[in-house]
N, C-alpha and C positions, 0 to 999 in steps of 0.2 A: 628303683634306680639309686643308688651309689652314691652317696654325698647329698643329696636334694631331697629335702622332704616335701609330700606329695599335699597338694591342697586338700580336704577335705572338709566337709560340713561337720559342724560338732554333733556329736549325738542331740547334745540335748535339744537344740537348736531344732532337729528334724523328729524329733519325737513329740516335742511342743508343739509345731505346725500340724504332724499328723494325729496330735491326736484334737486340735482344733477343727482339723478335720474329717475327724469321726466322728464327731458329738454335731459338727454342720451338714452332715451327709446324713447320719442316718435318722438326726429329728426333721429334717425337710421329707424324707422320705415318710415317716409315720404319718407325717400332715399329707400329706400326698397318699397315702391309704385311707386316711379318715376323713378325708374333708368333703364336704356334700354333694351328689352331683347333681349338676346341670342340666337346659332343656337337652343341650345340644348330646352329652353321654344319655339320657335317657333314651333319645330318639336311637341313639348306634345299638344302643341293646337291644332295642323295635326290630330295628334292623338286624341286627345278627339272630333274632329267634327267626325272622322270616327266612334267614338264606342255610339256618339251621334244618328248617323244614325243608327247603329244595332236598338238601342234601343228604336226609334221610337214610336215602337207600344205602349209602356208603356205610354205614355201622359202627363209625369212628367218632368219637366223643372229642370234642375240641378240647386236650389237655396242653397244659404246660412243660416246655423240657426240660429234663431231670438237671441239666446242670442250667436252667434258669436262676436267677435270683430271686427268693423267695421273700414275695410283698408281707409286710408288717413289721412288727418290731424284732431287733433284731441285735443278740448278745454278743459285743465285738470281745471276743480275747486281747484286750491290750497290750499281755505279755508276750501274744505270737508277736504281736506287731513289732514289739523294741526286740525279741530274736532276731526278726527275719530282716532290721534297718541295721540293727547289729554286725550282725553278717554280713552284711553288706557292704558297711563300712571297714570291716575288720579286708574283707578282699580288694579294696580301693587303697590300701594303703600297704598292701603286701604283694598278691599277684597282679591288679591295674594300677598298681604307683605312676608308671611313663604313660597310660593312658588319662589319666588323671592330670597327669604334668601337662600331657597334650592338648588338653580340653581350656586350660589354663591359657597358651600358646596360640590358642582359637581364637582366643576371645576380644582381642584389638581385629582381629578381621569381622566376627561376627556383631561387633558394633560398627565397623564402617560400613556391614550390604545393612541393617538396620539403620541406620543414619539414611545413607543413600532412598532408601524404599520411600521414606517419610520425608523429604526434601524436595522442595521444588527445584532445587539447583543442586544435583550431584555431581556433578562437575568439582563446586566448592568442596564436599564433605570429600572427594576423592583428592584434592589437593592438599587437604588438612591432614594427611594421615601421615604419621610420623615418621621418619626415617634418618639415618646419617647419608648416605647415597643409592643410587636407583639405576640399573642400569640397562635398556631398553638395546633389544634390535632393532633395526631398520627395514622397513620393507624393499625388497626388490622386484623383479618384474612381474607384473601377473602372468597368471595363466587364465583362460577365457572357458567360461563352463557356460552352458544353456543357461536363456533365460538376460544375458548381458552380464553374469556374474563377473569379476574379476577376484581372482585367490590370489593374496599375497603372503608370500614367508615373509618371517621377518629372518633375514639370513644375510643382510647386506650391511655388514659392518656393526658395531654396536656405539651406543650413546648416552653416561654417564649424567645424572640429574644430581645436586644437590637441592632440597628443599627448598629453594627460593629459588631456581632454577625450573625446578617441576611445576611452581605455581604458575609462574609467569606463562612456560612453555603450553599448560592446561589454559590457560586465559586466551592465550592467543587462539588456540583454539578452539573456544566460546565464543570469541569476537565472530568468528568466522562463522557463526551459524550451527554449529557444533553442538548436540547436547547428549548426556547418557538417559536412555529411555529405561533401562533395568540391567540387572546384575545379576550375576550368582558367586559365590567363592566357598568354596571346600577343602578343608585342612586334608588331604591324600598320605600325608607322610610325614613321619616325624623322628627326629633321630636325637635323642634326651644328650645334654653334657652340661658340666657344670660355669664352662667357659663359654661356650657358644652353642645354644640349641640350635640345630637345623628342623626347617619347616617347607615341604611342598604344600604350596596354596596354588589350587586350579578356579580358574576364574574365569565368567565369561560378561564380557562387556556391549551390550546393545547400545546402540549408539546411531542419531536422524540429524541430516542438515535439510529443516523442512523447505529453505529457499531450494535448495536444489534439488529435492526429492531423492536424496542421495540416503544410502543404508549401509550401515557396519555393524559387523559381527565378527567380534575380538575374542581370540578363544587361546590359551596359554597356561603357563604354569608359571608360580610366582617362587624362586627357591630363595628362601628366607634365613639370614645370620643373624641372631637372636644378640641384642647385651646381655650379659651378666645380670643376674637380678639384685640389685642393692641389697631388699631383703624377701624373705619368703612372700610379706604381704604383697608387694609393689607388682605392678603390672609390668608387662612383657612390651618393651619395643626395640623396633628392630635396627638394627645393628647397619646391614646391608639388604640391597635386594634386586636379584638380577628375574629378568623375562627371559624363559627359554622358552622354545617349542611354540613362538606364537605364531597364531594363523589369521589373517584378515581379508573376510570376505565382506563385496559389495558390491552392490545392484543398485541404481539409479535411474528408477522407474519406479512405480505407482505401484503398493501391495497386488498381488496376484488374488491374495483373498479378500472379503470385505464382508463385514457382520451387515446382513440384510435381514434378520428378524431376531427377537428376543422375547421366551417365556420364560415368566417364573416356574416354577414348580414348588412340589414339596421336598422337606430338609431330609429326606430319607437317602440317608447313603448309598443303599442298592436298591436302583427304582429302572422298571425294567423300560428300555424303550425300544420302539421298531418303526418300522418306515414300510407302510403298505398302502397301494395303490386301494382303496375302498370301492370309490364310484368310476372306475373304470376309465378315466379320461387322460390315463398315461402318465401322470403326476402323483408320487408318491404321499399319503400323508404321514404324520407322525401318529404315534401313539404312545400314550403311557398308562398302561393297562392297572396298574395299584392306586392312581390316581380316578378312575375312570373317566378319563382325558381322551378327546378321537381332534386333534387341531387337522381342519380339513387343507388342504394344499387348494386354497384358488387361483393360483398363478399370482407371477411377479414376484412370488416370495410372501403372500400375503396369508397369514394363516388365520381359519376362525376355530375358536375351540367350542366345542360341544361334545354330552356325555358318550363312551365309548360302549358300559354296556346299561339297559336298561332296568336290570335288577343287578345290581353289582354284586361284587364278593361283599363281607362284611368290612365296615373299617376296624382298620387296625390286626387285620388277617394279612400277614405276610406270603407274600406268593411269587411265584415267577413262571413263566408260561415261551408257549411257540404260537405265531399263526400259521395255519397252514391248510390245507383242504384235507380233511379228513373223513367227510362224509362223500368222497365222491360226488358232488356237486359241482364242482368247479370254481366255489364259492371258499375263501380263505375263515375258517374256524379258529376260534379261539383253547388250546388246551391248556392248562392252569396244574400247578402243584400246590397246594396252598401248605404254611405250619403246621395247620391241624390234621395233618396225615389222608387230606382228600385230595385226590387229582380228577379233574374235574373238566369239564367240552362244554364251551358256548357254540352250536352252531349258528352259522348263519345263514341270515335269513334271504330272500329274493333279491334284496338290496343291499348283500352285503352287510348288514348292522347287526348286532348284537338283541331281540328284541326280546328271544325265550329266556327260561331261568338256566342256569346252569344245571348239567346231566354230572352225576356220580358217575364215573368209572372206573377208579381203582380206589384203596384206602390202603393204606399201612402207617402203626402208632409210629413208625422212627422216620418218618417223613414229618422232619423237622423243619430243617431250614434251608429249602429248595432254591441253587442260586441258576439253573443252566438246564432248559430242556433242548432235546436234539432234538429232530424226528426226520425217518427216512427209511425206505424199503430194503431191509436185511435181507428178508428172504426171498424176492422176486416176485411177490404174489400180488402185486397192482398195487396195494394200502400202505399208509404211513403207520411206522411203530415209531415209539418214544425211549427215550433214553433220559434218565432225571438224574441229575447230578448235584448233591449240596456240599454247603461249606459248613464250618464248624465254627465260630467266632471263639478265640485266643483268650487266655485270661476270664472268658462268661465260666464263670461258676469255678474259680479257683484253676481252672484246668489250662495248660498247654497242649502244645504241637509234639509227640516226642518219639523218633528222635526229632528235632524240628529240621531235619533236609531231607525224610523219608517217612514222614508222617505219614500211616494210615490207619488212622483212631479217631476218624470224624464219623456223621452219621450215614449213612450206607446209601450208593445206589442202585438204580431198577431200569431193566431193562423190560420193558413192558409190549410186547406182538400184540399186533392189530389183527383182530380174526375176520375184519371186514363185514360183519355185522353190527357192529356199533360195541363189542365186547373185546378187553384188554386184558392180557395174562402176563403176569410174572413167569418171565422167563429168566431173569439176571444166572440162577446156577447154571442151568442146563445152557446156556450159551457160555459159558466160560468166564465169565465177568466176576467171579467171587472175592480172588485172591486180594485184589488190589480195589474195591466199591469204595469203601471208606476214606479214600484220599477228602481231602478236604478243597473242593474240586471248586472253579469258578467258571468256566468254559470248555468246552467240548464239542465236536462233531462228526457228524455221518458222513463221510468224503472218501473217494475211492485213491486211495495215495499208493496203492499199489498195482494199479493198473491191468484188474485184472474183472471190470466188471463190476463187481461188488461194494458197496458200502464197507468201511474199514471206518473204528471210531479213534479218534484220536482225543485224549483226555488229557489240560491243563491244570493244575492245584499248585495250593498256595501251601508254601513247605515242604514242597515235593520236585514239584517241576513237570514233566512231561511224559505220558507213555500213551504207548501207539499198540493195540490190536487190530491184526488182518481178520477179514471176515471170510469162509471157504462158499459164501452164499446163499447158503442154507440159516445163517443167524448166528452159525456157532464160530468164534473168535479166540484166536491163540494173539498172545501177550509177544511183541518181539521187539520190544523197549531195547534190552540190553543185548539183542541179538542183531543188529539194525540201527541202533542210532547211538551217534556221540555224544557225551557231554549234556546229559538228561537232566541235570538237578536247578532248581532255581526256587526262587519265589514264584511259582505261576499264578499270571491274572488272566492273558488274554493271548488267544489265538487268530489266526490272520492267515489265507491260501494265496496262494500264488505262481507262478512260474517266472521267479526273480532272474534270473539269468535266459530265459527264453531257449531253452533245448526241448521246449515240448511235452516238458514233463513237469507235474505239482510237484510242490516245495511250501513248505508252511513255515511261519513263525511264531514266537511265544516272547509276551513280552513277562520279563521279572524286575525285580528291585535290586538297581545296581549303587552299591552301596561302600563310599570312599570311608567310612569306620571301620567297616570288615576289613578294607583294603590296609589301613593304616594299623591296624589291629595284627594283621598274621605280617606284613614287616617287622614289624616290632616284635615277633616273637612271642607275642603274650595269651595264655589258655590256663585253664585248669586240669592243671596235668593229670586227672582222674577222667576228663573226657576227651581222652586225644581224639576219638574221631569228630567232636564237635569242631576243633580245630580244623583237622585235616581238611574236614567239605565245606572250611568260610572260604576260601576263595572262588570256589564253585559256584555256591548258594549264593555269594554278593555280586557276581561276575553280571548280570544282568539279562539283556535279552538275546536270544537263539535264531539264528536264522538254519534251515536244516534243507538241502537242494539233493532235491533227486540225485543216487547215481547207482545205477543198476537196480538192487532192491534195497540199496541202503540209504540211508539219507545221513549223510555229513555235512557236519556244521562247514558255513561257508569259509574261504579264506578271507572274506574282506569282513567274519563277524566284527572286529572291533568297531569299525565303524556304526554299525547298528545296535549296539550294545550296551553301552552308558547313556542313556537317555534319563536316568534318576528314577524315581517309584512310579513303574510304569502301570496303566491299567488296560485302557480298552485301545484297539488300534482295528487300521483299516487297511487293506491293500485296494489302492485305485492309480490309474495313470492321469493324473491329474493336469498334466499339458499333452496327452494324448499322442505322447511321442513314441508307441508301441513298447515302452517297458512301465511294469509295476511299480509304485513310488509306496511309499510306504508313510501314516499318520499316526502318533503314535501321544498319547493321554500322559499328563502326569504330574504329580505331587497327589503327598500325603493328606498331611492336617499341619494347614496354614495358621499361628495362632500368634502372638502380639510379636515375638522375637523368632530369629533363623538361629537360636540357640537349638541344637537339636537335641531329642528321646533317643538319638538311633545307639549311639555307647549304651547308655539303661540297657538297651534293649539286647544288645551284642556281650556285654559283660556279666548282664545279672540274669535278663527273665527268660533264654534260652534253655539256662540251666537249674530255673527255678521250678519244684513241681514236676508235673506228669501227664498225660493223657486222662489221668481220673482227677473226677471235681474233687472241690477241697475248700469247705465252707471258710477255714482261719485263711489261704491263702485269698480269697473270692474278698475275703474283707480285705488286703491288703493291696489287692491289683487294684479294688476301686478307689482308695484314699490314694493311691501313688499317681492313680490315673486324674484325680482331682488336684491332686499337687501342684505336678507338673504342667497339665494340660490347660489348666481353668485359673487355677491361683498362679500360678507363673509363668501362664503364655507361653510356656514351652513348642516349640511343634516338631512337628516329625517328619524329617524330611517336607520342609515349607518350601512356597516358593519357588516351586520350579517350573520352569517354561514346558508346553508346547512343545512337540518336535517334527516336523516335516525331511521326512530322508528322500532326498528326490533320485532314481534311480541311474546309475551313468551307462549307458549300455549293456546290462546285467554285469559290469566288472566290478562295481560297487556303488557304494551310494554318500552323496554331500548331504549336509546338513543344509537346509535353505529354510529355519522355521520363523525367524524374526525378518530375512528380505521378503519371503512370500504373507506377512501378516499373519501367523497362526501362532505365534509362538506365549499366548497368557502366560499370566503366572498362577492364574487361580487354579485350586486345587480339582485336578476334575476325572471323570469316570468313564462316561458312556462315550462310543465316536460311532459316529454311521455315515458312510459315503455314500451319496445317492445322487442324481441328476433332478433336481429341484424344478426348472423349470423347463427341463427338455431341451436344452440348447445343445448337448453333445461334449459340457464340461462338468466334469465332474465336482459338486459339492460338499461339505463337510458337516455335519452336525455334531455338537461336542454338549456333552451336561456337566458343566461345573457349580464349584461353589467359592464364594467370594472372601479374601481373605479376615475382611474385618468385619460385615457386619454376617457374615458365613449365611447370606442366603444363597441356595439353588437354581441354577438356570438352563434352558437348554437354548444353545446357540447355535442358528445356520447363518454357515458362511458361504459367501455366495463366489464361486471360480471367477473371474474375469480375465482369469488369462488369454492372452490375444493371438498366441503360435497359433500356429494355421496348420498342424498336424490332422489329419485325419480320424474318423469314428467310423466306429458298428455299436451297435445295442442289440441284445435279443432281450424279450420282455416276456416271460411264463406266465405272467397273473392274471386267472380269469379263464385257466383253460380245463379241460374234464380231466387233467393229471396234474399232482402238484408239482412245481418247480424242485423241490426239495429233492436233494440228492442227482438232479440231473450231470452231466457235463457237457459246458458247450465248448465245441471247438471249431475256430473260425482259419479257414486255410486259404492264407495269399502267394500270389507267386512265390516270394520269399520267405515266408515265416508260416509258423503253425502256432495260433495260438488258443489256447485252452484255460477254462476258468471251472470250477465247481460251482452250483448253488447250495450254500449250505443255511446253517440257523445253528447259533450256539457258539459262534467265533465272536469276535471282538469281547466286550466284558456289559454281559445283562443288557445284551442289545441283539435286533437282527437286522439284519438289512432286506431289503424288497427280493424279489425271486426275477431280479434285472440283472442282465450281464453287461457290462459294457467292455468293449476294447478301444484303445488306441490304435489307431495304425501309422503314424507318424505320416512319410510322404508318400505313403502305398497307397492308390487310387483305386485299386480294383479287388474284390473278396472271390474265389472261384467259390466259395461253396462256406455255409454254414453246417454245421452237425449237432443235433442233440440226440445224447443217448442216455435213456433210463434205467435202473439198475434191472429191470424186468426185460429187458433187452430191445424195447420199443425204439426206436429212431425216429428221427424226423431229418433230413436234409432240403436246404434252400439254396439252389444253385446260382450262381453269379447274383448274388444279393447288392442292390443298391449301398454306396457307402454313405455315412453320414445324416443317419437317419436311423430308429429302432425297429425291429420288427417283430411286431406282435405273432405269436405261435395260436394259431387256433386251434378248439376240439375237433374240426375236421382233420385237422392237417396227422393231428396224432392216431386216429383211430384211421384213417385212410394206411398209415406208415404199420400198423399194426395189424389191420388187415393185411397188409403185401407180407409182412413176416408171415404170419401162422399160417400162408397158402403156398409160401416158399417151403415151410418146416412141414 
């Protein structure tokens, strides 16, 4: 930028700190290699030679992966280190000058949502922030949305604050019972000058008047005229500041959600969870299988925990798995991928429990780090086959994503046929699945999205985004990513089915990382003109999440995607209709790493580490991710994309969909992962379960909340678990006088989670069903004519092999 020199850290200044912390990183670590172990690591070695022997037969040696970090002492190159901070510095002060400017220009906002977070009265901290004048819309009339909402624009006239005017105006109303419950603000835009810098700040204001049980949610854009900086040091304040584009919604009534249980867990970041009916009594439990955790569902919401299996994996063996019936029993099985290159089958036993050792059934060394099993019938032969999808972790062992919006240079997945004798074959080539395995994959599943019978896999990753092969039913699957769908690229985390618009036809979505740096970054025009296409695909890649609706056999992004789409670092999500008003509502996971400040990583990360390195490890860069990572994240509370709420998009007659995540009570701000929608305690209102982690003392939890919503819309349920066919892969579809609606059972959507093999619909004020339908991809049926509403109904092994008989005697 032109006249304005750009802030920047001195060299020495950041080479003193990292190299303080090099010499604290990697003598904690030698002590951490040498120091003595305990009863408790003696006893896990017991244990891992014993689940070494189950596992035998698999012929796979539990090694470490090549771009691991390798334990002991360890020679840092100092001089890559002051290169690579060099360089760094050298492009912060030449190609991110205005980016740099801009982070400067943040920073009186990112101390007032800090101020605000840690205040028991932010009301005060929001009256103290500086200004020469303020100038506010006015609400006008509402509009009335379900629920009791009221939407207010503010489009009626505007109203001019000076700072003693703003205080007063904010007092009054605190007097009134007023207070802000939480915040967000985000610098979107910034336009550098030497006289008056402009600044979009987007900001969203929660806000309770507990007398009246009264709720707001203030959502807008703040456009900022900057003073002149006296001198380079001084801080930024602001000039002018006008609210455009504000929206005020409010509901006054009693949260629709309400936290009814809370476990802790472990601090594992990807910890896989599922929700499966066990002891047959209609009530789903939880499970958290790496934990060996079974919390049984006793009704009311009351969970007891007890072990899930009884010869577990080893600890400290990274794995991710599917339930599902696999042996033909009827009985849901446990399958497993673990690090150490075994994929592995607990069956179960008469009651449902875990009690034999775990069976070897496949092995491969590059079955690393397995984050997503599918499982569902490709080729129509009765049995479940498996689909293993991993991720690749960023930065482990010097290495990136590259290019990081089309990455596919993680470690590979497998397509694995069931021969229905208890034997698994690699099939990944000969099914078609080669070109594109390596995505670095988080979510995936076995769903018939093109309506023709068959299983079709649809696979979400992270640096990638989205692609979809059809299956011709036999197993073998052609790619029609770019033949078929719009606007494929994102951060992918997590997938979610649907039929958002109710024409009868699946519709899926994919949440990504919608990202105001990236946004603020390609305004401003700034790249390294050596990677233009790095450039070209940030708007893409920060754009966020995808909604994609059937139309014909293509599936195009919707017209109302904006709305569903900036939700912040999204991860795990759910489609449920959650006041059962016959359309899909959609719950949706999110924040990073919450850590002392809402100063963000995500510039670092947009500026420098995209185009740092490569796909291959790189021991001097591997030293330099981990000190930067210790920098920022540990010694100065940095976080990364912190802080962000919860979001509940409640569906409007599939024309689009409202934000309602702070008036329905879902809206945390802790950072969190897993979501699973399930009906808890049978009542016919759909529940929520969420794993987060806390922002300050970062412990793990997993939270159900419990629906209390009181519309008086209608239900169906159909309930698979427990029958001689698995639910997996079925489709139900429920046909009322007016509407047809249709749901998949899958496993491998939301993010390291699954849900029960339950379907439930909404049916809003429709009182009558003519006919239920399940059909499997082996062509089995089952129909249930004039099915009672408001109630689930269980599918028995009669009902399927009665339905299967009448076929094969028709054929």
């Amino acid at each position: 930028m032109a006249g304005q020199a750009p802030k920047a850290v001195g060299t020495g200044v950041v080479l003193l700190l990292i190299a303080i912390s090099v010499v604290y990183f990697f003598n904690s670590r030698e002590n951490e290699v040498n120091k003595p172990q305990d009863g408790k690591e003696r006893a896990a070695q017991k244990d891992q030679v014993v689940i070494d022997e189950v596992l035998t037969g698999a012929g796979v040696t539990k090694e470490a992966p090549t771009d691991e970090v390798v334990e002991g002492k360890v020679e840092v190159d100092e001089g890559v280190i002051r290169q690579i901070v060099a360089k760094r510095e050298e492009l912060d002060q030449t190609v991110w000058s205005d980016e740099v400017t801009a982070q400067k220009y943040e920073e009186p906002f990112i101390g007032l949502w800090d101020k605000m977070r840690s205040s028991k009265d932010q009301m005060n901290e929001l009256a103290d922030f500086t200004f020469e004048d303020l100038t506010l819309g006015m609400p006008g009339e509402p509009t009335r949305h379900d629920h009791g909402i009221d939407a207010f624009l503010c489009d009626n006239g505007t109203q001019t604050f000076d700072p003693a005017q703003w205080k007063k105006w904010l007092s009054e109303w605190k007097d009134s019972g007023l207070r802000i419950v939480q915040s967000e603000w985000h610098h979107s835009r910034f336009e550098p000058s030497e006289e008056s810098p402009r600044s979009d700040v987007s900001f969203v204001l929660d806000l309770a008047n507990d007398s009246e049980q009264a709720f707001y949610n203030v959502r807008g854009k703040l456009v900022v005229h900057w003073k002149p900086l006296s001198t380079p040091a001084s801080r930024p304040e602001a000039r002018s500041i006008e609210a455009t584009d504000v929206k005020i919604l409010k509901r006054q009534a009693a949260p629709i959600f309400e936290e009814a249980a809370t476990m802790k867990v472990n601090t594992k970041a990807r910890l896989l969870l599922i929700a499966n009916d066990i002891d047959g009594d209609g009530l789903s439990e939880l499970i958290s299988p790496v934990e060996n955790a079974l919390y049984w569902n006793r009704g009311d919401f009351q969970f007891e925990q007890d072990s899930l299996f009884e010869v577990p994996p080893p600890p400290g063996l990274g794995f991710s798995g599917v339930m599902a019936d696999f042996t033909g029993d009827g009985r849901a099985d446990f399958l497993g991928a673990g690090s150490n290159g075994i994929v592995f089958l607990y069956p179960a036993d008469e009651n449902g429990r875990f009690t034999a050792r775990a069976k070897p059934i496949f092995s491969a060394k590059d079955i690393r780090e397995p984050t997503v099993l599918t499982a569902g019938d490709i080729d129509a032969d009765g049995d479940l086959d498996v689909w293993i999808g991993q991720y690749r972790q960023p930065y482990s062992g010097g290495q990136m994503p590259t290019p990081y919006f089309d990455a596919n240079d993680g470690h590979p997945a497998y397509l694995l046929r069931n021969d229905g004798d208890g034997a698994f074959e690699d099939i990944t080539e000969w099914s078609g699945l080669t070109e594109k395995r390596n995505r670095r994959t988080y979510s995936a599943s076995l769903a018939d999205v093109d309506h023709d019978s068959d299983l079709d896999l649809v696979v979400v990753s992270d640096f990638s985004g989205i692609d979809v092969y059809t299956n011709d039913g036999t197993g073998k699957f052609s790619d029609i990513t770019d033949e078929r769908l719009s606007d494929r690229h994102a951060f992918g985390m997590s997938l979610s089915f649907g039929d958002y618009n109710l024409d009868s036809k699946l519709d899926f979505f994919m949440t990504g990382m919608s990202s105001t740096t990236a946004k603020r970054l390609h305004q401003m025009g700034l790249g390294q003109e050596e990677f233009e296409d790095y450039q070209s695909n940030r708007p893409e890649m920060g754009y966020g999440n995808r909604m994609y609706l059937a139309d014909g056999q293509d599936f195009n992004q919707a017209t109302f995607n904006d709305q569903v789409a900036r939700t912040g670092w999204s991860w795990g999500s759910t489609s449920f209709d959650f006041n059962n008003d016959g359309y899909r509502d959609l719950f949706v996971a999110n924040g990073h790493n919450s850590q002392k400040t809402a100063k963000d990583y995500c510039t670092s990360f947009w500026c420098h580490d995209i185009y740092t390195g490569s796909s291959k490890t790189d021991p001097k860069l591997r030293d330099f991710f981990e000190m930067n990572r210790k920098l920022n994240f540990s010694d100065q509370g940095i976080s990364w994309n912190g802080f962000e709420h919860n979001v509940l998009l409640m569906n409007e007659g599939g024309q689009g969909f409202l934000r309602i995540d702070f008036l329905a009570g879902v809206s945390s701000e802790h950072d969190s992962r897993n979501v699973i929608s399930d009906d808890f305690n049978g009542d016919g209102h759909m529940d929520l379960v969420i794993r987060s982690r806390e922002p300050v003392n970062r412990t793990w939890s997993i939270h159900v909340l419990e629906n209390k919503d009181d519309s008086d819309g209608n239900w169906i349920g159909v309930n698979l678990e427990g029958t001689s066919r698995s639910g997996l892969g079925a489709k139900v579809t429920v046909k009322t006088p007016s509407q047809t609606h249709v749901a998949p059972i899958v496993a491998g959507d939301s993010f390291v989670s699954q849900h029960a093999p339950v379907v439930h619909f909404g049916l809003g004020a429709e009182t009558k069903v003519e006919e239920i339908e399940i059909q499997w991809p082996d062509g089995a049926v089952v129909k249930i004519p004039s099915p009672e509403t408001n109630r689930y109904h269980r599918i028995e092994s009669a009902d399927i092999k009665e339905a299967k008989a009448a076929e094969d005697s028709e054929s």
